[in-house]
C-alpha positions in Angstrom: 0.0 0.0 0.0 2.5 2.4 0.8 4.5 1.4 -2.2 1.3 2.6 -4.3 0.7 5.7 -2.6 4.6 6.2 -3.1 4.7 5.7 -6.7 1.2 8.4 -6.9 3.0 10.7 -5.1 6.0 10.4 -7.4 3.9 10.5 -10.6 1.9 13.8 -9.1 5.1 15.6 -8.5 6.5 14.9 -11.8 3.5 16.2 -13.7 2.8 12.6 -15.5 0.2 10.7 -16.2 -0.8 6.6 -16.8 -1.0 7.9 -20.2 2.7 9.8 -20.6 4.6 7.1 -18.8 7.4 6.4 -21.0 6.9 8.9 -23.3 10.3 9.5 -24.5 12.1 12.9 -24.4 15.2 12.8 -27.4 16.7 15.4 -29.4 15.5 15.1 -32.5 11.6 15.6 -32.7 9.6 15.9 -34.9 5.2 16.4 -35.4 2.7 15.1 -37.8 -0.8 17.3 -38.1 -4.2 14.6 -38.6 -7.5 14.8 -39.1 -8.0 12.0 -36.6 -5.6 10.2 -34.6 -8.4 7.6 -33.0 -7.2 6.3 -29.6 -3.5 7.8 -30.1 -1.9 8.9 -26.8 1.5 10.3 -25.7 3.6 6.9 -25.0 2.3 4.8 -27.6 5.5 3.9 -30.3 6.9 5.2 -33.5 7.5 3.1 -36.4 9.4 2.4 -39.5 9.0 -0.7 -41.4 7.5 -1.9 -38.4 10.4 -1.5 -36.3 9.9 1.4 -33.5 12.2 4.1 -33.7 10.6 6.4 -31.4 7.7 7.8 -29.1 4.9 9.8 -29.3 5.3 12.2 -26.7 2.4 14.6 -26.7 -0.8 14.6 -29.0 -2.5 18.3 -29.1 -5.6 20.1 -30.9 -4.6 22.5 -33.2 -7.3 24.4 -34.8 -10.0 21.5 -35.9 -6.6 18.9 -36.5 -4.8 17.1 -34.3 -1.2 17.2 -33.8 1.3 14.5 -32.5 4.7 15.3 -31.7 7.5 12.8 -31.8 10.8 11.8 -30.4 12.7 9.8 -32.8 15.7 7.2 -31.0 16.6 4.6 -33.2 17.6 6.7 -36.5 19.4 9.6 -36.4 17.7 11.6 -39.0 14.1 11.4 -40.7 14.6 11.7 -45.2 12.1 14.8 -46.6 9.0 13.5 -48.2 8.4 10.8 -45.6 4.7 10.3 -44.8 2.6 9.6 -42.0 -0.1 7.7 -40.8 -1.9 6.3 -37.7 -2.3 2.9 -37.8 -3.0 -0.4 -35.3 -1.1 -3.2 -34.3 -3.9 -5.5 -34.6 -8.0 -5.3 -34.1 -7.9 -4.5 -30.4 -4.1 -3.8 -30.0 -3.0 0.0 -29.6 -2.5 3.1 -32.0 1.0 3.8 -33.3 2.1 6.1 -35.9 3.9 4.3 -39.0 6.7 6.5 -40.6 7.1 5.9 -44.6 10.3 7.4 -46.1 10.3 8.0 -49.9 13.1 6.0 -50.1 17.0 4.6 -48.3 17.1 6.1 -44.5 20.5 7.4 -45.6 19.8 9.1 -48.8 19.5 13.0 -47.8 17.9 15.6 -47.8 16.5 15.3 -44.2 14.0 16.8 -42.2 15.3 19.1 -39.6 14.4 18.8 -35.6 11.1 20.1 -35.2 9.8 19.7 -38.9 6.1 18.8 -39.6 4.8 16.1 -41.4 2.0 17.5 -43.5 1.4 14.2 -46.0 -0.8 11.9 -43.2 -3.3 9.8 -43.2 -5.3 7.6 -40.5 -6.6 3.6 -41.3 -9.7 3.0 -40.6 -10.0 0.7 -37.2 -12.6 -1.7 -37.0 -15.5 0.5 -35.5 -14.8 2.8 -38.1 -16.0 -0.1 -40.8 -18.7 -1.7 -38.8 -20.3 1.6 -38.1 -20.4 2.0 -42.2 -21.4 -1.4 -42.8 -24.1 -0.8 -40.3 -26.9 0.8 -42.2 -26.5 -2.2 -45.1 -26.4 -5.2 -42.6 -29.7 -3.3 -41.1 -31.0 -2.9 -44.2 -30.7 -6.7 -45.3 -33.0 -9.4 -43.5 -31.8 -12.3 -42.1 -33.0 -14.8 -45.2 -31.1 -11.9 -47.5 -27.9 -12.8 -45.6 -28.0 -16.8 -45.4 -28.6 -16.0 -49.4 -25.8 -13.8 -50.0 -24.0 -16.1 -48.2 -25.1 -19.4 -49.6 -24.0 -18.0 -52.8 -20.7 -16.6 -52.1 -20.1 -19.9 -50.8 -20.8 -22.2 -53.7 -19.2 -19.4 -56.2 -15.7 -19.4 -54.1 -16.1 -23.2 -53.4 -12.9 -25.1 -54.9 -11.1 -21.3 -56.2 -9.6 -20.7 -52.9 -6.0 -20.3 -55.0 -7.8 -17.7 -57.6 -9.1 -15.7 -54.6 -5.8 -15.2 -53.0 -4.1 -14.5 -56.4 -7.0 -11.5 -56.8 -6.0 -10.3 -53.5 -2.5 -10.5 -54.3 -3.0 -8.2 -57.6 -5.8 -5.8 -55.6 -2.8 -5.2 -52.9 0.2 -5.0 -56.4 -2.2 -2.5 -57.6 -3.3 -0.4 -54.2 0.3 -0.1 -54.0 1.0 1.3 -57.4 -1.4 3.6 -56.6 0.0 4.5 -53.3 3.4 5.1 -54.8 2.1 7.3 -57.3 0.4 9.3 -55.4 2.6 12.4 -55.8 2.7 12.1 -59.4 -1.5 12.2 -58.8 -1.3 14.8 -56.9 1.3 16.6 -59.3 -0.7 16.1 -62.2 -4.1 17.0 -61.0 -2.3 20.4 -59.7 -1.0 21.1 -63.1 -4.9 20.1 -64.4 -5.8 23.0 -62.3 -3.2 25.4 -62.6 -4.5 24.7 -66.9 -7.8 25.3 -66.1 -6.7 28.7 -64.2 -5.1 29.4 -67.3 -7.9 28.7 -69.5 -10.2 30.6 -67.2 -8.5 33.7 -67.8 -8.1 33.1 -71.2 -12.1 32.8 -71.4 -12.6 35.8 -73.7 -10.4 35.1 -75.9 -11.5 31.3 -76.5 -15.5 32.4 -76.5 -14.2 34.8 -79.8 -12.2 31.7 -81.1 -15.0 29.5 -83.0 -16.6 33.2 -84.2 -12.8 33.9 -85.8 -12.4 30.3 -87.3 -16.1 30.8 -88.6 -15.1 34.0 -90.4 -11.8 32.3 -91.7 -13.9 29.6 -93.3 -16.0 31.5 -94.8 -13.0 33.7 -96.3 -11.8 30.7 -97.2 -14.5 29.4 -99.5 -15.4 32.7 -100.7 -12.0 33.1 -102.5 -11.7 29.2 -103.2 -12.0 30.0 -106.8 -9.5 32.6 -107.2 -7.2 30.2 -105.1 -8.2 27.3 -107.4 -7.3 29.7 -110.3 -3.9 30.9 -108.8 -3.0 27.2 -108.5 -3.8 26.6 -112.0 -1.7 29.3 -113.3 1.1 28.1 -111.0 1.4 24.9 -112.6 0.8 26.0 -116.0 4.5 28.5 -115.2 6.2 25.2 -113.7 4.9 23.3 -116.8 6.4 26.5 -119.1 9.2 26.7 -117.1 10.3 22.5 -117.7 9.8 22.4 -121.3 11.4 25.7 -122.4 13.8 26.9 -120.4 15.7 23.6 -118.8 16.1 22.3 -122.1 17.4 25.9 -123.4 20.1 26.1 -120.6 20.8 22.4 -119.8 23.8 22.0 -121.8 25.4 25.4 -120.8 24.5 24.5 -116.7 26.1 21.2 -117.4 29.5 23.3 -118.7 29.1 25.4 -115.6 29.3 22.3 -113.3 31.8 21.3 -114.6 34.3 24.1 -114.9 33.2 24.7 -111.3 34.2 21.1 -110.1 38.0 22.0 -112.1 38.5 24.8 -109.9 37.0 22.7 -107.1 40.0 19.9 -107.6 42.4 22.6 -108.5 41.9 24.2 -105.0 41.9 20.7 -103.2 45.5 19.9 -104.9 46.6 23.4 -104.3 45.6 23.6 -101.0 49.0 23.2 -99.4 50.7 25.9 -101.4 47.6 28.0 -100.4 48.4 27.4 -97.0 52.1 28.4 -96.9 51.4 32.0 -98.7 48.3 32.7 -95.9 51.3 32.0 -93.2 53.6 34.4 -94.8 51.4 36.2 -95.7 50.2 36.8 -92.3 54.2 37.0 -90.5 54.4 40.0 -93.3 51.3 41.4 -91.5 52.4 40.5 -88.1 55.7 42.1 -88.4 56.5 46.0 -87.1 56.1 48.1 -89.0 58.7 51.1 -89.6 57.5 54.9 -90.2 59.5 57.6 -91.0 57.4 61.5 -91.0 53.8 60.0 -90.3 54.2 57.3 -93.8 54.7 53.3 -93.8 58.0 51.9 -94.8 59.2 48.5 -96.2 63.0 48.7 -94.9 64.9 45.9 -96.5 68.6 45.6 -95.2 70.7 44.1 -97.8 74.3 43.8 -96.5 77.1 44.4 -98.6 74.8 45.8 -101.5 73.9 49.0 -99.9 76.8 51.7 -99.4 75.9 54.9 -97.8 74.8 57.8 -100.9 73.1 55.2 -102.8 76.0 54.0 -104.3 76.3 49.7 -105.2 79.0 47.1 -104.8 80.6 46.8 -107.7 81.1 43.3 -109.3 84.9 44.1 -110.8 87.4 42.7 -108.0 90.0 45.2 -109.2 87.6 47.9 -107.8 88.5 49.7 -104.2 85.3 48.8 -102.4 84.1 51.3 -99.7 83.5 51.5 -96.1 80.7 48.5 -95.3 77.7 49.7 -94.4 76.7 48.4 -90.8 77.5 52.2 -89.7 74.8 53.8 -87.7 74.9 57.0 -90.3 73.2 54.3 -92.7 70.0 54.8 -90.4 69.9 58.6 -91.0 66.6 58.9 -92.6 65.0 56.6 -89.9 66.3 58.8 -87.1 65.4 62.1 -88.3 62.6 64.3 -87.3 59.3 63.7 -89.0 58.9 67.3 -91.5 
């Protein structure tokens, strides 16, 4: 007795409840907002692939929604785009939330301490189904059932391994479904989002079939002249093939192939072509020398240039002059410009 009363008076100092005990209290937290959360309480467990990873630690109402906030343990961090949903661990076993990552625990990015789940949902629990079910069982009478049944039971009798293959595919395809649920959701925004568009297009499509009305009838007004203009087109083209090609065939023929001479005659010549560009371009590339404000070509020629003009004679008997490497050779270039 005393050992009750002490473990009251423990519970009443700490600000617990039957309900909170061992709710857990970790770092990393994080909160999920429902529309129902059923028989949910602080302490019941936090899952992933059936595995708990945390607590629940306190479940709040927060406008007409509830709110459960969690203390994750077992992982270290929760991936972005992970859902939520409050599920059962069997008919009459307890509430727990079930946490569904997109995809790998370790593939980033993650949800930060604190973050709210906002993609939740809530099974439906066994009341919840009974109580819709209700108003059909009421509405059938006892011989209406025995029937039903009596007939489900000879139609299933012997195609117990067709039945659980059905299953099998109904769960293969709720599942596709449930993994495509953001591309559902992403196209029926994008539906919406068009027929925002469209909406304030509305003018402008209400004057559309009036427009292509007064095309069409432009259209067939003029269809004769436009039959006539295509006439007269064909009649040129025809003109055109049986005068003037035959007139000019043999000279564009000559022209062809003079052109594919020059053609190979610039293919074989290509190298040589090459070579004068380059020099061509060091000539352009080198300094050029002025002298008063105009562009000279100054070609040093040693031993055939001699100061005054004068050349190197050929005759050996001849007293040759000075040489010219002298710097009074360079007079013009270092004068003033005049």
């Amino acid at each position: 007795m005393r050992r009750a009363v002490a473990i009251l008076a423990l519970l009443a100092a700490g600000g617990c409840s039957i309900q909170t005990l061992g709710a857990g209290g970790g770092g990393y937290t994080l909160s999920a907002v429902f529309t129902d959360v059923q028989s949910l309480v602080a302490g019941h467990s936090v899952q992933i692939a059936d595995v708990r990873v945390g607590t629940v630690t306190a479940v709040a109402l927060e406008g007409y929604q509830a709110k459960v906030t969690m203390s994750i343990e077992s992982v270290d961090q929760v991936p972005v785009g992970t859902t939520a949903t409050v599920a059962k661990t069997s008919i009459l076993g307890e509430n727990y939330v079930q946490l569904v990552p997109p995809g790998a625990l370790d593939a980033g990015p993650y949800l930060k301490s604190g973050s709210t789940i906002t993609d939740t949902s809530v099974e439906p629990d066994i009341e919840q189904v009974t109580e819709r079910a209700g108003p059909l069982i009421e509405a059938l009478g006892a011989q209406d059932v025995n029937a039903i049944l009596d007939a489900a039971s000879t139609a299933l009798s012997g195609k117990g391994d067709d039945v659980n293959k059905l299953i099998k595919q109904t769960a293969l395809v709720t599942d596709a479904y449930a993994a495509a649920r953001q591309d559902i959701a992403t196209t029926v925004d994008a539906l919406a989002k068009l027929g925002d568009d469209l909406a304030k297009g509305s003018k402008d499509l209400d004057r559309l079939p009036g427009e292509l009305a007064r095309a069409t009838e432009r259209v067939h007004h003029g269809r004769k002249h436009i039959k006539q203009a295509l006439a007269a087109l064909t009649e040129l083209a025809e003109e055109a093939n049986t005068t003037v090609y035959p007139r000019h065939a043999a000279r564009l023929r000559e022209l062809l192939r003079e052109l594919d001479g020059i053609t190979s005659a610039m293919v074989r010549g290509k190298e040589d072509l090459k070579t004068l560009v380059d020099r061509m371009q060091k000539f352009i590339d080198a300094p050029p020398i002025t002298v008063n404000g105009q562009v000279l070509i100054y070609v040093w020629l040693k031993g055939l240039i001699l100061p005054g003009g004068q050349t190197v004679p050929n005759d050996p008997k001849v007293t040759r002059g000075p040489e010219p490497n002298r710097a009074e050779d360079f007079r013009l270039l270092m004068e003033p410009p005049r």
